[in-house]
KOLMARVEX-811062 format. One record per residue (C-alpha): residue number from 1; chain; residue in three letters; x, z, y. Coordinates in steps of 0.2 Angstrom, whole numbers, padded with zeros to 4 digits. Each point is the difference from the previous one (the first is absolute). Example, Ala and Ser with C-alpha at 12.3 -4.5 7.8 and 13.67 -1.06 7.14 Angstrom:
<rs>
+-----+-------+------+-------+-------+-------+
:  nr : kette : rest :  east :    up : north :
+-----+-------+------+-------+-------+-------+
:   1 :     A :  ala :  0062 :  0039 : -0022 :
:   2 :     A :  ser :  0006 : -0003 :  0017 :
+-----+-------+------+-------+-------+-------+
</rs>
This chain:
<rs>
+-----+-------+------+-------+-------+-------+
:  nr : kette : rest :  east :    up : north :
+-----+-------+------+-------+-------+-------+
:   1 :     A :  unk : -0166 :  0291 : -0188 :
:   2 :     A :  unk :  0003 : -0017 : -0005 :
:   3 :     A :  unk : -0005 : -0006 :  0017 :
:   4 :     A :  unk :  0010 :  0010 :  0008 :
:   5 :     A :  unk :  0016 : -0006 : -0010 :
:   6 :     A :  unk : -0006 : -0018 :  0006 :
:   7 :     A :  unk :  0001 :  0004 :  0019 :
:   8 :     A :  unk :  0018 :  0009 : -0001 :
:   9 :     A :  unk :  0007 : -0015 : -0008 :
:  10 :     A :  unk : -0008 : -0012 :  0011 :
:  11 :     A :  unk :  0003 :  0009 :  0015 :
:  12 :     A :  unk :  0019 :  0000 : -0006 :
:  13 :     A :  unk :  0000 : -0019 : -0002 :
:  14 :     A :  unk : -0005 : -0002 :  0017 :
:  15 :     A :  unk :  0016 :  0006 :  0008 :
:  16 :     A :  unk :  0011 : -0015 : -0012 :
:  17 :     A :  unk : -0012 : -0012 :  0005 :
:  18 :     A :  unk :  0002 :  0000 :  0018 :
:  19 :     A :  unk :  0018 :  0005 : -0002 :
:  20 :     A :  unk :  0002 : -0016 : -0010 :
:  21 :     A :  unk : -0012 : -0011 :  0014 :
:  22 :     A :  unk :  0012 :  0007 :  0013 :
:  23 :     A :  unk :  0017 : -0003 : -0010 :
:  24 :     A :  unk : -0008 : -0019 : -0003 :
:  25 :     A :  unk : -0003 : -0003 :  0019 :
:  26 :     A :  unk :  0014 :  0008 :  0005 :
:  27 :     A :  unk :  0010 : -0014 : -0009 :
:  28 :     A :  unk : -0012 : -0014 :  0005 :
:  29 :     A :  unk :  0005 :  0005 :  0017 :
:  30 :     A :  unk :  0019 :  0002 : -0003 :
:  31 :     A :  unk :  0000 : -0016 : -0009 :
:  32 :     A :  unk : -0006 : -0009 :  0017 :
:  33 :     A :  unk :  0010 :  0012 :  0012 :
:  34 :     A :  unk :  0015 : -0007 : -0009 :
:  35 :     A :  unk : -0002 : -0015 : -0009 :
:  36 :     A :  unk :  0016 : -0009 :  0000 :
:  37 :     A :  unk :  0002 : -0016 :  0010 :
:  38 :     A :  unk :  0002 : -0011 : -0019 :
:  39 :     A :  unk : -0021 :  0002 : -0001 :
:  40 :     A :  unk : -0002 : -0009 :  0016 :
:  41 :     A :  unk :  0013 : -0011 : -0007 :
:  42 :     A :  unk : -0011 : -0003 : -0014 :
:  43 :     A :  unk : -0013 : -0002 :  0009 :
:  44 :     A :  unk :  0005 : -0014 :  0012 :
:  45 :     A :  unk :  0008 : -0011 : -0016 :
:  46 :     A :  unk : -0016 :  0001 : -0009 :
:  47 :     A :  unk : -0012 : -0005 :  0016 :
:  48 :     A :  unk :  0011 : -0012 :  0007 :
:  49 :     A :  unk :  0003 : -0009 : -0017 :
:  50 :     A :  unk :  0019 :  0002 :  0001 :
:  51 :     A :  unk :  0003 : -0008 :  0015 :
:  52 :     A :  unk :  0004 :  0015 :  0012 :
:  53 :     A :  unk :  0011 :  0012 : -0008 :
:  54 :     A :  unk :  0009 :  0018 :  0004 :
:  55 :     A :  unk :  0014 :  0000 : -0007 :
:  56 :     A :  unk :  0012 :  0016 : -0003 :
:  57 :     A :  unk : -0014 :  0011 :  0009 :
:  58 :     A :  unk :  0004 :  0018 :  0006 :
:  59 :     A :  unk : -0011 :  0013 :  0008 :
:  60 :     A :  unk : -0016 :  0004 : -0003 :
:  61 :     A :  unk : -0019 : -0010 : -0004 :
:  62 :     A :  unk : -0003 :  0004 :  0019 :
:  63 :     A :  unk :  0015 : -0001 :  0006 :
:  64 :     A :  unk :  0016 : -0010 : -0006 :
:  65 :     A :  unk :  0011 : -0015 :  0002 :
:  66 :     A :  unk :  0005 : -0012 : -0012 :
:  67 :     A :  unk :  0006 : -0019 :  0003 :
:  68 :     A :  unk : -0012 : -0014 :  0001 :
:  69 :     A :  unk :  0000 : -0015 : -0012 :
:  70 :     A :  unk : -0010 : -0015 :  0000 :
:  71 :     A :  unk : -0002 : -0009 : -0016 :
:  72 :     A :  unk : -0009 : -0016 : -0007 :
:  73 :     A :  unk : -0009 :  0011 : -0011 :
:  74 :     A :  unk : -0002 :  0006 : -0019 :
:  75 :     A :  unk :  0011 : -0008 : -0010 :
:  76 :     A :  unk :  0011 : -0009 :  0017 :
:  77 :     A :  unk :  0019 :  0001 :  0001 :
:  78 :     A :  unk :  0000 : -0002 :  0018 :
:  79 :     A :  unk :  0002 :  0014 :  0011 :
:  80 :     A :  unk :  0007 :  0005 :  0018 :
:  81 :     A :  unk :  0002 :  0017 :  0005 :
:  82 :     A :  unk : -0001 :  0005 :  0018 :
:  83 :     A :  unk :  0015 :  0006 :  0008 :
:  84 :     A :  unk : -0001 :  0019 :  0003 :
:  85 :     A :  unk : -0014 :  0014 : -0004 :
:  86 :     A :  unk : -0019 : -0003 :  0003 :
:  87 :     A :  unk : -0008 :  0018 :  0004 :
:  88 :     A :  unk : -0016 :  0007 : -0001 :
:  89 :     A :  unk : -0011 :  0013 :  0004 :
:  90 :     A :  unk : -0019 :  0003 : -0006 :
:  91 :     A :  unk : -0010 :  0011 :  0006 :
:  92 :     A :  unk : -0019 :  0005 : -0006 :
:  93 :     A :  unk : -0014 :  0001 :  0012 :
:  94 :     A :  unk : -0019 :  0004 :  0000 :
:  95 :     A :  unk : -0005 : -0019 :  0002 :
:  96 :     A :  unk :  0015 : -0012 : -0008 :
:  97 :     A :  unk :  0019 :  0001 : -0002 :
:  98 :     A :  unk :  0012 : -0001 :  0014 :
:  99 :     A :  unk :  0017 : -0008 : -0005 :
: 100 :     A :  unk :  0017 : -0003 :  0010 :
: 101 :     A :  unk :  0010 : -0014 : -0007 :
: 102 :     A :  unk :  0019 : -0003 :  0007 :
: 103 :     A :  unk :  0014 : -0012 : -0005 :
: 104 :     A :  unk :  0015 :  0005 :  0009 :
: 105 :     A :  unk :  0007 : -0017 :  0000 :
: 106 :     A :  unk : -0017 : -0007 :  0007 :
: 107 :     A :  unk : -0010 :  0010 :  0010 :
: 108 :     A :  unk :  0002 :  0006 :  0018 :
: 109 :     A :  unk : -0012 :  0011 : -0003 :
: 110 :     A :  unk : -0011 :  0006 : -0015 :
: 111 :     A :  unk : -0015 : -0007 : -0005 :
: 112 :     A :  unk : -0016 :  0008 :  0000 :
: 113 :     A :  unk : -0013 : -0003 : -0012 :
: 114 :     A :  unk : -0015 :  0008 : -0003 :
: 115 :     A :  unk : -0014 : -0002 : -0014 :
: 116 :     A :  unk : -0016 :  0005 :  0001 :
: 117 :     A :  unk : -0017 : -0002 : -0010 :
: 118 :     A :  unk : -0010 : -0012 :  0007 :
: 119 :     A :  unk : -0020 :  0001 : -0005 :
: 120 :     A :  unk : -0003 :  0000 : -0019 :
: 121 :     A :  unk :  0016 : -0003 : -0010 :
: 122 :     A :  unk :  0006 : -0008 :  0010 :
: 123 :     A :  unk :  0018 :  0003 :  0012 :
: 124 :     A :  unk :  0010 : -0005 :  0016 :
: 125 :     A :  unk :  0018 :  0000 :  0004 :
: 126 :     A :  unk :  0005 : -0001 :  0019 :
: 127 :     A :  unk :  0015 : -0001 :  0005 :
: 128 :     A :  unk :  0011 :  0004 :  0016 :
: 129 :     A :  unk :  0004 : -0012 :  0011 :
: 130 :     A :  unk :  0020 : -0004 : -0001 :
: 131 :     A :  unk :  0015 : -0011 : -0001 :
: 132 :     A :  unk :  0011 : -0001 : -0017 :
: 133 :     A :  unk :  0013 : -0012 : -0005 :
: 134 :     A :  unk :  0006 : -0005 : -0016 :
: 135 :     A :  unk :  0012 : -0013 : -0010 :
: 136 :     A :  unk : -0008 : -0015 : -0006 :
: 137 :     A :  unk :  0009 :  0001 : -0014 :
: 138 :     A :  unk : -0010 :  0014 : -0007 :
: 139 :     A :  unk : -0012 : -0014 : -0004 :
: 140 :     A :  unk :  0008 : -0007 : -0015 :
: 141 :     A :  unk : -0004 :  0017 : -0009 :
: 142 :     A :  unk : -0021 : -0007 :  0001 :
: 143 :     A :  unk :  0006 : -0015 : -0014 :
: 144 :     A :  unk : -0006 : -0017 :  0000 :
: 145 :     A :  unk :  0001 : -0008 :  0012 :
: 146 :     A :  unk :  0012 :  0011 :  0011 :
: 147 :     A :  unk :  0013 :  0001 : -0013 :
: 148 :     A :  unk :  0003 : -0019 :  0000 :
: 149 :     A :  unk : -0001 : -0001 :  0019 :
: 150 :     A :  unk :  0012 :  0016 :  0004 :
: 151 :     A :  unk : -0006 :  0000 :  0017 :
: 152 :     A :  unk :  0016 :  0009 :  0011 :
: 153 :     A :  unk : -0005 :  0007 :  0020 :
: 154 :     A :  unk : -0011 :  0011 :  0008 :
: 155 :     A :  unk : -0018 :  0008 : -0001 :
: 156 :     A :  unk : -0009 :  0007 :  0013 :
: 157 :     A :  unk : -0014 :  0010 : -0004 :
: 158 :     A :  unk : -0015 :  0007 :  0014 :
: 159 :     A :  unk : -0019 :  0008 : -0002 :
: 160 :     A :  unk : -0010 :  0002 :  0015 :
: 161 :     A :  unk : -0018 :  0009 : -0008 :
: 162 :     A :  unk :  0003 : -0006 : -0016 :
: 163 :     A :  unk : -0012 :  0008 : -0016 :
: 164 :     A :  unk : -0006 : -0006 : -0014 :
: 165 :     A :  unk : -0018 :  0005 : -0007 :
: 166 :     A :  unk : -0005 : -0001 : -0019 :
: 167 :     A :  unk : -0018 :  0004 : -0001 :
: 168 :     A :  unk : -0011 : -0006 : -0016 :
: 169 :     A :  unk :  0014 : -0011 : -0007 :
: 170 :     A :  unk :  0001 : -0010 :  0018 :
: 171 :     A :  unk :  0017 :  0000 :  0012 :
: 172 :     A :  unk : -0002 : -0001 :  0019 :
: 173 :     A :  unk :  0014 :  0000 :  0011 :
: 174 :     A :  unk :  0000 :  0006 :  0019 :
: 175 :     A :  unk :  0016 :  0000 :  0010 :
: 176 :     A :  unk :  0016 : -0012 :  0002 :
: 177 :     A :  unk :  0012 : -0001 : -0012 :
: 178 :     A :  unk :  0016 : -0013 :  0007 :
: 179 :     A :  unk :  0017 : -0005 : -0012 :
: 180 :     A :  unk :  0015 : -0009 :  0010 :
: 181 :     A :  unk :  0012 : -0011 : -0010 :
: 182 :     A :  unk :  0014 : -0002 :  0010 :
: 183 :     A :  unk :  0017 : -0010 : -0004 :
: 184 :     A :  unk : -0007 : -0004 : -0017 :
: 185 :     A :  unk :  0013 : -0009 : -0014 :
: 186 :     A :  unk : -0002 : -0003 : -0016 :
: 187 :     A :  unk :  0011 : -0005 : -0013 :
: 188 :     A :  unk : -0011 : -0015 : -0004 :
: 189 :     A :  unk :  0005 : -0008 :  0015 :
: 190 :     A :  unk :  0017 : -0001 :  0009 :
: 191 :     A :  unk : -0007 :  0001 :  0016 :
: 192 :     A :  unk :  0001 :  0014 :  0007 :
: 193 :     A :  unk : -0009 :  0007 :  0006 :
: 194 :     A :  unk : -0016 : -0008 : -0004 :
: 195 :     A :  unk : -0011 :  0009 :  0016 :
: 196 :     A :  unk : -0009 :  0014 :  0006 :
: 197 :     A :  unk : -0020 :  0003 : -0005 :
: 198 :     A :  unk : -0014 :  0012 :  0004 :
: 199 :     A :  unk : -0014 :  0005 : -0013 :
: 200 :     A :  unk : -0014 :  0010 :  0008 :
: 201 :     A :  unk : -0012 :  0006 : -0009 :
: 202 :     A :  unk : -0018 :  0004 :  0013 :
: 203 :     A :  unk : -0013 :  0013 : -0008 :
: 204 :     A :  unk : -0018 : -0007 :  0002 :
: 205 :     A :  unk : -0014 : -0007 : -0008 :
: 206 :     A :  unk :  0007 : -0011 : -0006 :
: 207 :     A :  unk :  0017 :  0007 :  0001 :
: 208 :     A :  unk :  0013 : -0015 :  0006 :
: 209 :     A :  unk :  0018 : -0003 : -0007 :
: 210 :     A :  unk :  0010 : -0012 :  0011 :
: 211 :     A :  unk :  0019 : -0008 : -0003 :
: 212 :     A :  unk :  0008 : -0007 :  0014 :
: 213 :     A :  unk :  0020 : -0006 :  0003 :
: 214 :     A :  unk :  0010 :  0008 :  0015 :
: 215 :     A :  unk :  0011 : -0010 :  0001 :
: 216 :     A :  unk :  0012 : -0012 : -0013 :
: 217 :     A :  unk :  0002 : -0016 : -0009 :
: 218 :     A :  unk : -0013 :  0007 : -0015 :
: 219 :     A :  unk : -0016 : -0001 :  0008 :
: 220 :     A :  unk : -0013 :  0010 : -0011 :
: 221 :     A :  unk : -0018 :  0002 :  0007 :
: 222 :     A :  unk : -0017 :  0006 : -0009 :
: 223 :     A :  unk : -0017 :  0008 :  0001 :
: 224 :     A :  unk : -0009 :  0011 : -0011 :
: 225 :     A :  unk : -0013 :  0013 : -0001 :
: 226 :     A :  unk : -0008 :  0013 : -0014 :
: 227 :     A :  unk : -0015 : -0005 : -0008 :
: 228 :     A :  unk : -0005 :  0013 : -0007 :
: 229 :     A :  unk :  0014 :  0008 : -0010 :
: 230 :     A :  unk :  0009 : -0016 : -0001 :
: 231 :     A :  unk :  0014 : -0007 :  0012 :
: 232 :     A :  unk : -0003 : -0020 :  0002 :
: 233 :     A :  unk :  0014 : -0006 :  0011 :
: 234 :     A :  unk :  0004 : -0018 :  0004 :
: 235 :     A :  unk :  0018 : -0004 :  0008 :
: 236 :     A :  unk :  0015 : -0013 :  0000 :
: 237 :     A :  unk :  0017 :  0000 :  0000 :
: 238 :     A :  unk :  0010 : -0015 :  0009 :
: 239 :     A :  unk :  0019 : -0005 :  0003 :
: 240 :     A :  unk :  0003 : -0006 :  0019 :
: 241 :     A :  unk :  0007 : -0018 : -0004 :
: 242 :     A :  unk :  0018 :  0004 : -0003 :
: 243 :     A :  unk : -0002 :  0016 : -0009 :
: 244 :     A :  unk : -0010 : -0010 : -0015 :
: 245 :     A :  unk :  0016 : -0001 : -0012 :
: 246 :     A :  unk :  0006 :  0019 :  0003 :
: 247 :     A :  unk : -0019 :  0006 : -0002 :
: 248 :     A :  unk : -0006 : -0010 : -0014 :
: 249 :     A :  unk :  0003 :  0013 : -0013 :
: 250 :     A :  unk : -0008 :  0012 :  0008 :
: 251 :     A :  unk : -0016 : -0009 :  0005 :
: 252 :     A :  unk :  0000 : -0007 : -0021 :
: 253 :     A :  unk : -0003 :  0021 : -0004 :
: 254 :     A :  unk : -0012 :  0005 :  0016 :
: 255 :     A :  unk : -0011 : -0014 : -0006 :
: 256 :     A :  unk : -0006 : -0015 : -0005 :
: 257 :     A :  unk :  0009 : -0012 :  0010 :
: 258 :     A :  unk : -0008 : -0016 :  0011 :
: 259 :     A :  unk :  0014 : -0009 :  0008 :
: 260 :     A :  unk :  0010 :  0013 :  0011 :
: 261 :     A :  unk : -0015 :  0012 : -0001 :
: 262 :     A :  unk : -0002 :  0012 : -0015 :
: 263 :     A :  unk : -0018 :  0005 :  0002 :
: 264 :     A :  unk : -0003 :  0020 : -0002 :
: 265 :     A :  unk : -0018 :  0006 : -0009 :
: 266 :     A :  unk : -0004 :  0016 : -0007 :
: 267 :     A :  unk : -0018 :  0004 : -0006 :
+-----+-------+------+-------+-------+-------+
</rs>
């Protein structure tokens, strides 16, 4: 008789147990349906160390606006918002994340990227090929030494193949990444502007960074490469002969000066 009690009462339990399971995942799952778009705000402040921002954000975690701040980081003062909205939309898929990023100010078109596991632990972002354009200013939100320079003009950004590959702690690049500075000024320097520049950035083994002038009376030039997951880049920064007075403030902050030169090292 006693056993019997024992079974009724268990089998009674049983119903509140997975009524309760049920309830539990049902908000798990609502939580992530409708996660508002300040988590992912969250989210980027913490992983990018303060220095990306979405500010005022509205929508949802998968999909929201919000306006996009850079910043010199924890603790900075400077900041520069990008004029307009920056949307986005993410959407979950069997192997990775698909994620549509567009600035209305910037962008012809939307950027694709896609992340994806890539062997053990490890992960690779791809993104679309395309053509975005941005104000130079938005720079001085990075901190030193942007802030001081307050570089005024254009950037021109381009992918062709680009991705990125972190597997077992190493980074490997494939693709082309290319940045045009065009009619640069700063308010270092009273000439105006200073020049034109192109950055290019060639995935390989070992992955390539290159600086070249366009065209202007600040010639900047320089080579580097990653070796392993550090950047060493050697470049220089000279004045054509009569540009030496209006540029020397600025070569005394892009490095250490030799004559008319101010010579460029990073790693």
């Amino acid at each position: 008789m006693q056993h019997h009690t024992s079974t009724a009462a268990g089998s009674d339990v049983a119903p509140w147990r997975w009524a309760m399971t049920g309830a539990l995942a049902g908000l798990i799952l609502a939580l992530g349906v409708f996660a508002p778009a300040r988590w992912l705000a969250a989210l980027v402040r913490q992983a990018s160390g303060e220095h990306v921002v979405l500010d005022a954000p509205r929508g949802g975690f998968w999909r929201g606006t919000a306006q996009l701040v850079l910043s010199g980081g924890a603790g900075s003062r400077d900041a520069v918002a990008l004029p307009g909205q920056l949307s986005w939309q993410i959407s979950p898929a069997w192997n990775g994340l698909n994620v549509q990023l567009n600035a209305e100010c910037c962008m012809r078109q939307a950027l694709q990227l896609r992340a994806r596991p890539a062997g053990w632990g490890g992960v690779q972002l791809l993104l679309s090929d395309g053509l975005s354009q941005w104000p130079a200013g938005l720079l001085a939100g990075l901190g030193t030494p942007w802030n001081t320079i307050q570089a005024q003009g254009q950037l021109a950004a381009s992918t062709q193949g680009f991705n990125a590959r972190w597997t077992q702690g190493r980074l490997s690049l494939a693709g082309r990444l290319q940045l045009d500075a065009t009619q640069i000024s700063s308010r270092l320097s009273t000439l105006q502007p200073m020049g034109s520049y192109r950055l290019t950035l060639q995935g390989g083994n070992p992955s390539t960074l290159e600086l070249k002038t366009l065209e202007g009376r600040l010639q900047l030039t320089g080579q580097g490469q990653w070796v392993g997951q550090r950047l060493r880049f050697d470049g220089a920064a000279s004045a054509t002969p009569e540009s030496v007075d209006a540029l020397s403030n600025f070569l005394n902050i892009i490095g250490r000066r030799k004559g008319a030169t101010a010579i460029i090292k990073v790693g």
